[in-house]
Steps between C-alpha positions, in 0.01 A plus 500: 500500500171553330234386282577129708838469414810651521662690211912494425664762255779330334724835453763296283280324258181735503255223576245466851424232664183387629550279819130357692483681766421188696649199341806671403490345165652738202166539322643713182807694384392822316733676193446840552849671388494680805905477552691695775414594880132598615205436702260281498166600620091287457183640451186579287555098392845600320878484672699800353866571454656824588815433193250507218146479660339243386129354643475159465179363570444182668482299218844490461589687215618872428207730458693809383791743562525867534775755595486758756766759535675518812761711605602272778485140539148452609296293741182304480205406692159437468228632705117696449465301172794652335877445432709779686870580377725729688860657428516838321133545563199278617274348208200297524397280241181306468481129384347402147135417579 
């Protein structure tokens, strides 16, 4: 849960879900070609996926992808105002301002 609501990772289809945190009510379902296991993690006003990271703000739409080399399969978190990914090595990467 963050940002109010609480954020599903569709691993077959690609897409996240944005549920109200406090109605329950499915507020948006977000394309993001993010297919296959991973972690979810929210902060810096994006959610990002560990398949393909991809921030997506909180207006419900993608805001961009990048790739990050990993030599393991890699965990996610957020925390100090940056996105932190572990496996072969830990990276920190700062949200777009």
């Amino acid at each position: 849960m963050g940002e109010g609501s609480v954020w599903v990772h569709n691993e077959g289809d690609g897409t996240v879900q944005r549920i109200d945190g406090e109605s329950g009510d499915l507020v948006a379902t977000i394309e993001t070609g993010a297919v296959g296991k991973g972690t979810i993690a929210v902060g810096g006003g994006f959610v990002w996926i560990s398949t393909r990271p991809a921030p997506i703000p909180r207006t419900n739409s993608l805001h961009g992808k990048f790739k990050v080399e990993m030599t393991e399969y890699s965990t996610i978190r957020f925390g100090s105002g940056s996105l932190w990914m572990s496996g072969g090595a830990v990276r920190r990467i700062k949200p777009p301002e």
